[in-house]
NUZA-387683 format. One record per residue (C-alpha): x, y, z; residue number from 1. Coordinates in steps of 0.2 Angstrom, whole numbers, plus 5000, padded with zeros to 4 digits. Example, Ala and Ser with C-alpha at 12.3 -4.5 7.8 and 13.67 -1.06 7.14 Angstrom:
// NUZA-387683
pt c1:5062	c2:4978	c3:5039	resi:1 .
pt c1:5068	c2:4995	c3:5036	resi:2 .
***
This chain:
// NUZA-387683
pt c1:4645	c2:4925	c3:4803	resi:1 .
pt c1:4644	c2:4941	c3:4814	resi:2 .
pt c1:4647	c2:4932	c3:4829	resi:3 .
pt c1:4662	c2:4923	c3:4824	resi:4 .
pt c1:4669	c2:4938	c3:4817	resi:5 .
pt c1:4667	c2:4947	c3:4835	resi:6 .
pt c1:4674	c2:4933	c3:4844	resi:7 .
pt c1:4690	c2:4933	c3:4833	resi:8 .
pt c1:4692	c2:4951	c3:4834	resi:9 .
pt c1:4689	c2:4950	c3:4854	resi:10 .
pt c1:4704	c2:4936	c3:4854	resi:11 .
pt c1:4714	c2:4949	c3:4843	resi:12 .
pt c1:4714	c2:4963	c3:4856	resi:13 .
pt c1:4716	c2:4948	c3:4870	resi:14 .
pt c1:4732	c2:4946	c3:4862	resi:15 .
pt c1:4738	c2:4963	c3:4859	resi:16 .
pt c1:4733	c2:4967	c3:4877	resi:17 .
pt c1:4746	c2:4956	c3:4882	resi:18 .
pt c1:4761	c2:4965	c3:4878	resi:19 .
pt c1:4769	c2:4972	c3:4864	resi:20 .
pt c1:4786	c2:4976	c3:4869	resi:21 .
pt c1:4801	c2:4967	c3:4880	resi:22 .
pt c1:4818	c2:4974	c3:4887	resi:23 .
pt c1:4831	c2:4960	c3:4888	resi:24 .
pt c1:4838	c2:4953	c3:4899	resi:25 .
pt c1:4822	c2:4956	c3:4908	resi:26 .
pt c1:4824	c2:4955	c3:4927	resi:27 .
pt c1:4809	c2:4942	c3:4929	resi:28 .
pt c1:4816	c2:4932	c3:4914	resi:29 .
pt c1:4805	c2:4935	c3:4900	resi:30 .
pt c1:4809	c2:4929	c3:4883	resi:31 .
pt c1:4789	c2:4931	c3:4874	resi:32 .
pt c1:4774	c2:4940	c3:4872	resi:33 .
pt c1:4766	c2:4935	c3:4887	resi:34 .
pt c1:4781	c2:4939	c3:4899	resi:35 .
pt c1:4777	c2:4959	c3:4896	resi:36 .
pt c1:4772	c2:4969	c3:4910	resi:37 .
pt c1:4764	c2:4986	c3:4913	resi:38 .
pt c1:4776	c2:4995	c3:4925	resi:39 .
pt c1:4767	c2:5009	c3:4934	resi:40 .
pt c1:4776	c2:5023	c3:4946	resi:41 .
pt c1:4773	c2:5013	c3:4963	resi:42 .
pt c1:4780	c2:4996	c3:4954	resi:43 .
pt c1:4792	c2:5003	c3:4940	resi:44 .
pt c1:4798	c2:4984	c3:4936	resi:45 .
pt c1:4780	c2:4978	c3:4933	resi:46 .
pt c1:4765	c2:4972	c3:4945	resi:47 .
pt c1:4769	c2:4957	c3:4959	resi:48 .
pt c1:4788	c2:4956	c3:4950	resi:49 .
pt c1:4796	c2:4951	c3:4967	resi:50 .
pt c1:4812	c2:4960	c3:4964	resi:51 .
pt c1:4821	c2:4954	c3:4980	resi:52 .
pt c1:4820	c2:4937	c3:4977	resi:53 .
pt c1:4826	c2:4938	c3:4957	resi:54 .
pt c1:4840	c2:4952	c3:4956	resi:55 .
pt c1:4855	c2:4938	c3:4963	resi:56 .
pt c1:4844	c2:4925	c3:4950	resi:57 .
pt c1:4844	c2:4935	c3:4936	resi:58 .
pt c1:4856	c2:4937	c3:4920	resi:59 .
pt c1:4867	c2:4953	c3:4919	resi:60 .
pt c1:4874	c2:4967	c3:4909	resi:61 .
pt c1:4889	c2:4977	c3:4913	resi:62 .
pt c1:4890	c2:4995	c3:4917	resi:63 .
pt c1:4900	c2:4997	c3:4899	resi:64 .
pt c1:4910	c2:5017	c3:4899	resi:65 .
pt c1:4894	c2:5024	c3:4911	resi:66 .
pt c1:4882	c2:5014	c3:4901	resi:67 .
pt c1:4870	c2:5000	c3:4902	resi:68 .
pt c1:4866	c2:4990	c3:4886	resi:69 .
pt c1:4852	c2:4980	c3:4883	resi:70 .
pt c1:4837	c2:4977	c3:4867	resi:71 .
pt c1:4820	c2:4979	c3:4866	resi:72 .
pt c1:4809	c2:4968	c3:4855	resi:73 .
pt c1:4790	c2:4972	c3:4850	resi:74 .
pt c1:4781	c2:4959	c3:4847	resi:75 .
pt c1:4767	c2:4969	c3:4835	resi:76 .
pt c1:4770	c2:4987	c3:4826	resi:77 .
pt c1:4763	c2:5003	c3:4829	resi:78 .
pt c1:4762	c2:5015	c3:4844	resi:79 .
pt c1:4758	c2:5001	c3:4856	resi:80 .
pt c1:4772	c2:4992	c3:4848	resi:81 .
pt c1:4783	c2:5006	c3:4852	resi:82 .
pt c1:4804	c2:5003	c3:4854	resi:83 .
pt c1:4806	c2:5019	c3:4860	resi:84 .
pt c1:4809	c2:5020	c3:4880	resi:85 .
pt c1:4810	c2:5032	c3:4893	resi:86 .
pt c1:4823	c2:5024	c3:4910	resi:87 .
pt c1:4825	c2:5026	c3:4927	resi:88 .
pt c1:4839	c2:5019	c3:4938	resi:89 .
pt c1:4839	c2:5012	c3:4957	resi:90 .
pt c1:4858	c2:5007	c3:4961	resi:91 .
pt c1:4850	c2:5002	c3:4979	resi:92 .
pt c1:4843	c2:4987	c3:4969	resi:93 .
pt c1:4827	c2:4986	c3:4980	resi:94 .
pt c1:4815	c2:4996	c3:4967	resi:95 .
pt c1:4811	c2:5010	c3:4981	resi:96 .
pt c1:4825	c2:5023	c3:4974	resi:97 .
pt c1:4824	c2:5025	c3:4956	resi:98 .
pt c1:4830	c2:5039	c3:4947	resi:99 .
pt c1:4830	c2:5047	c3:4930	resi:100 .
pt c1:4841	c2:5043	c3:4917	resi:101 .
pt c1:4847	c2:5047	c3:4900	resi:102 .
pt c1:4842	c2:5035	c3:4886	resi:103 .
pt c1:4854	c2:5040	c3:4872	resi:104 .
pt c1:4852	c2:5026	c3:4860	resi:105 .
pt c1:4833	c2:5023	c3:4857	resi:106 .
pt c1:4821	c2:5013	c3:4847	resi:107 .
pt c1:4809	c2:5017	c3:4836	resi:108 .
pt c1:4794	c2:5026	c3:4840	resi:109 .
pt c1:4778	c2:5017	c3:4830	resi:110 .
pt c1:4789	c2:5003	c3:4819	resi:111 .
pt c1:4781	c2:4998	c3:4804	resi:112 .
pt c1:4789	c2:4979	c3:4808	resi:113 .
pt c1:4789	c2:4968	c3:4822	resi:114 .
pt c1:4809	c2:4967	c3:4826	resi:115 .
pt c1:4823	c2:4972	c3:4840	resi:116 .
pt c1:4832	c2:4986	c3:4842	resi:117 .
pt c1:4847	c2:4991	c3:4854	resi:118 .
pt c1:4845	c2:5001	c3:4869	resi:119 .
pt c1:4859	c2:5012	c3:4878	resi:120 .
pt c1:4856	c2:5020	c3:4894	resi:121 .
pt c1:4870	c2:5032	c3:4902	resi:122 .
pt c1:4871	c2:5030	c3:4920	resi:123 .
pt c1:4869	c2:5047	c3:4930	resi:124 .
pt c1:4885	c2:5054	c3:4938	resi:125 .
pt c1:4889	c2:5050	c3:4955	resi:126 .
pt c1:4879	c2:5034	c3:4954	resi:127 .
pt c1:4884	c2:5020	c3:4965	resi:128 .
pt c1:4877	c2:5003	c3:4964	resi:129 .
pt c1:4874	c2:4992	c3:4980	resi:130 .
pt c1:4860	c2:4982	c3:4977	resi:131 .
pt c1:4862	c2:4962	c3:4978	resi:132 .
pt c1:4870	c2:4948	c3:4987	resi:133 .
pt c1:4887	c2:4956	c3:4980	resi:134 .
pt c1:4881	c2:4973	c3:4984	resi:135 .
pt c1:4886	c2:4980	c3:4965	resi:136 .
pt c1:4870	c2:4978	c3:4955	resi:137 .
pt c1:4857	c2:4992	c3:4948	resi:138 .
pt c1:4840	c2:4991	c3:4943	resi:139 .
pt c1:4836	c2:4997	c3:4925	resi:140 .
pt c1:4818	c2:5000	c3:4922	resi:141 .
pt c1:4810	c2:5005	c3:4905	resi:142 .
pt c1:4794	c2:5011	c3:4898	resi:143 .
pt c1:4789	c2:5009	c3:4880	resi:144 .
pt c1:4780	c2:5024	c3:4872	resi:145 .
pt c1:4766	c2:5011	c3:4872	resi:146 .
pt c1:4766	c2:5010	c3:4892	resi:147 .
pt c1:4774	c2:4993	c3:4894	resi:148 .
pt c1:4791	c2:4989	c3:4899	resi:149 .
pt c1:4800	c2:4980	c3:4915	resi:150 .
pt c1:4817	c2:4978	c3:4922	resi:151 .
pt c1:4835	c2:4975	c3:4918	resi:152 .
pt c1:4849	c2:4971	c3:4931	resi:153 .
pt c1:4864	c2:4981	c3:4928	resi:154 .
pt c1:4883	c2:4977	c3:4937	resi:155 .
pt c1:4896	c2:4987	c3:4942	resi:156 .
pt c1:4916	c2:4980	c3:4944	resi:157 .
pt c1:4929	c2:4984	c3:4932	resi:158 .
pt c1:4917	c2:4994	c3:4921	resi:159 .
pt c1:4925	c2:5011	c3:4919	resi:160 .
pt c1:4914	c2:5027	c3:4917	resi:161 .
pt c1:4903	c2:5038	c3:4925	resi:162 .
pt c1:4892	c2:5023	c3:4930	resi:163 .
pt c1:4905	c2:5015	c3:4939	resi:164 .
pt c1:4913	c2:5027	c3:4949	resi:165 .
pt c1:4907	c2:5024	c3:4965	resi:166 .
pt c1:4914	c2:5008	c3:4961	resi:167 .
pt c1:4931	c2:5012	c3:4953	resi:168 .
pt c1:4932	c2:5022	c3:4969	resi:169 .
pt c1:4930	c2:5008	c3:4981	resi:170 .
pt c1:4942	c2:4998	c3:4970	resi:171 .
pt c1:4953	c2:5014	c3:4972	resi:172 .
pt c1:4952	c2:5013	c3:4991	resi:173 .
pt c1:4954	c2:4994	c3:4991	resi:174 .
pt c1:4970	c2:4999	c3:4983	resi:175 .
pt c1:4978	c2:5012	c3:4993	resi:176 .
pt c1:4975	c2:5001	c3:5007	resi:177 .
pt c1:4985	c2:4988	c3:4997	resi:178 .
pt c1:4997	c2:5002	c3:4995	resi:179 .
pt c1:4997	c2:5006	c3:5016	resi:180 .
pt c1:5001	c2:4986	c3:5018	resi:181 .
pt c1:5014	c2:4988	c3:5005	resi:182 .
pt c1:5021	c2:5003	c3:5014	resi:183 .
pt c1:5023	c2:4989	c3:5028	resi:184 .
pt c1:5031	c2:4976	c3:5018	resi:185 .
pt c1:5043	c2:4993	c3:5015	resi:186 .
pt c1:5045	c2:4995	c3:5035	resi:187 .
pt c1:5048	c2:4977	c3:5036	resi:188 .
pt c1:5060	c2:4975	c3:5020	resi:189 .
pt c1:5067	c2:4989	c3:5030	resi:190 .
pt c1:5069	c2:4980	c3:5047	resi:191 .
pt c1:5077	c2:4967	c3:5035	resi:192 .
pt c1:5090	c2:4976	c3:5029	resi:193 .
pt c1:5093	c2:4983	c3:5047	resi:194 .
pt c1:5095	c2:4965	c3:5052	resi:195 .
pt c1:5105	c2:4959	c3:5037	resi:196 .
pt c1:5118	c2:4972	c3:5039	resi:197 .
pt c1:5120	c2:4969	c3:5056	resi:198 .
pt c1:5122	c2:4951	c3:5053	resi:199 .
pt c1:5134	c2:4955	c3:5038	resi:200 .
pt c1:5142	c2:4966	c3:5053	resi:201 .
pt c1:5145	c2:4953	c3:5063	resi:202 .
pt c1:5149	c2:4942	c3:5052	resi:203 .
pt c1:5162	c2:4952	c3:5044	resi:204 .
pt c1:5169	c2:4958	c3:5063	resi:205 .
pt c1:5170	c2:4939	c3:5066	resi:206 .
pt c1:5180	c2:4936	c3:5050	resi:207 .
pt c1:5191	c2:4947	c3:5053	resi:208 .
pt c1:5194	c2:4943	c3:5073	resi:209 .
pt c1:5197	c2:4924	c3:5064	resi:210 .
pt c1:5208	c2:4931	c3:5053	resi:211 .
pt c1:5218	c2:4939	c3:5067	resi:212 .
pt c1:5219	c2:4926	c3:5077	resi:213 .
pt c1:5225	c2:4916	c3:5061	resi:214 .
pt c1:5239	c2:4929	c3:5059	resi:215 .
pt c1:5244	c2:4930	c3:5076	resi:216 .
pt c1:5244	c2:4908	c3:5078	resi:217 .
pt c1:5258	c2:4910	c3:5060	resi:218 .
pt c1:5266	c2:4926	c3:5068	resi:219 .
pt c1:5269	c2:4914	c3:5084	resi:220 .
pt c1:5274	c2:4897	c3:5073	resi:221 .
pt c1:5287	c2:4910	c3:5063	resi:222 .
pt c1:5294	c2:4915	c3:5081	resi:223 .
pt c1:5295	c2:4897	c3:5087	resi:224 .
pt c1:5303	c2:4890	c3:5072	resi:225 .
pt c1:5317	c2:4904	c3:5070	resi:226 .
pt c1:5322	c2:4902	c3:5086	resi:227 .
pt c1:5323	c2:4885	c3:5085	resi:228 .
pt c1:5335	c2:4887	c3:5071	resi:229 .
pt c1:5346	c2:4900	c3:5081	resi:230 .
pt c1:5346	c2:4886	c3:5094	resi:231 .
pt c1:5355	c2:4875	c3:5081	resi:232 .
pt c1:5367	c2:4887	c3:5075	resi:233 .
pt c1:5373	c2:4890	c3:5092	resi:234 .
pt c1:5372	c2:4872	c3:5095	resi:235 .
pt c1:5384	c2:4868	c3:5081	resi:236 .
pt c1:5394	c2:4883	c3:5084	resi:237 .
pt c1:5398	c2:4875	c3:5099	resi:238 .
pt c1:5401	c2:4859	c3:5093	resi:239 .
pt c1:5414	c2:4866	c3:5081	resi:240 .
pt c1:5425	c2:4876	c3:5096	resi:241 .
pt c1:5426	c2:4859	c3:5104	resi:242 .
pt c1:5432	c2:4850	c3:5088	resi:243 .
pt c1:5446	c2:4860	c3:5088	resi:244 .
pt c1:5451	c2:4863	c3:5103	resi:245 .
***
């Protein structure tokens, strides 16, 4: 009796060893108990997680106004339970560079129930990411109250906010120098113009040497047809004298 009570209560605190608490989307892909890690300072996203290999691979949540979202679920109550996290970022995406950061919408510290709760962490200001393959992704990590805890990937683009200026100003030089080869087109609509009013110029000197020459060809069939009427009149004036003489 004794020593199946021991052995049951051994395979209770087996179990709770394994975690009580996961941050989703977890960088390594997690989704249960057993996916929780114990992050310590030298490996803030959990013990052998090969982060290098996994931030292009794992699912994403925006940089939302300077913030990251994402949810914890415990998976027991109690301190070792805890929903309540401390963060740090790395925008260099390596795990090397981690900073503090603000969580300011938290979880609870020893829940009475086994449940999730969402997480809000505000981006430091100034913060850049560069991590990844497309060289806009953070790392998130968090620590329950309870010492367990593991990574999100964050992603900064269109995001607004203090999280995403580095970014928005990247976007903003990506867009004066859309603004510089717009200035060009300018130049160029410019040159066309220049040419066009030449052309139209030209065009309109040439209409109006045509039309001279057309002027000057009826001025000349006028001349030519009046005097070949003068030529008649004499011609008949002639004709009368000798009638009547």
């Amino acid at each position: 009796m004794f020593k199946s009570s021991s052995i049951a209560f051994a395979l209770f605190l087996a179990l709770q060893a394994h975690g009580h608490a996961l941050i989703k989307p977890d960088l390594n892909g997690g989704t249960v108990r057993n996916d929780v890690t114990n992050p310590s300072t030298a490996a803030p996203c959990g013990a052998g997680v090969d982060i290098a290999s996994l931030i292009d691979k794992a699912q994403t949540v925006p940089v939302t106004n300077g913030a990251v979202d994402a949810t914890i679920t415990n998976f027991n109550a109690g301190t070792d339970g805890s929903r309540f996290v401390t963060a740090q970022i790395d925008p260099t995406g390596t795990g090397k560079s981690f900073q503090a950061a603000t969580v300011t919408t938290n979880g609870d510290k020893a829940p009475t129930d086994v449940g999730s709760q969402p997480l809000v962490v505000q981006v430091p200001a100034g913060v850049t990411a560069s991590g990844g393959a497309t060289g806009n992704k953070m790392l998130v990590a968090f620590k329950t109250l309870g010492g367990f805890g593991n990574c999100v990937v964050a992603t900064t683009g269109s995001a607004t906010g203090t999280g995403a200026t580095g970014n928005s100003t990247s976007t903003t030089d990506t867009g004066t120098g859309t603004g510089k080869k717009q200035g060009g087109g300018r130049k160029k609509a410019g040159a066309g113009a220049g040419t066009g009013k030449a052309q139209t110029g030209a065009g309109a000197g040439s209409g109006k040497a045509a039309g001279g020459k057309g002027k000057q060809h009826k001025a000349g069939a006028a001349q030519k047809k009046h005097r070949q009427i003068q030529k008649l009149k004499l011609r008949n004036a002639i004709n009368a004298v000798v009638d009547t003489n």
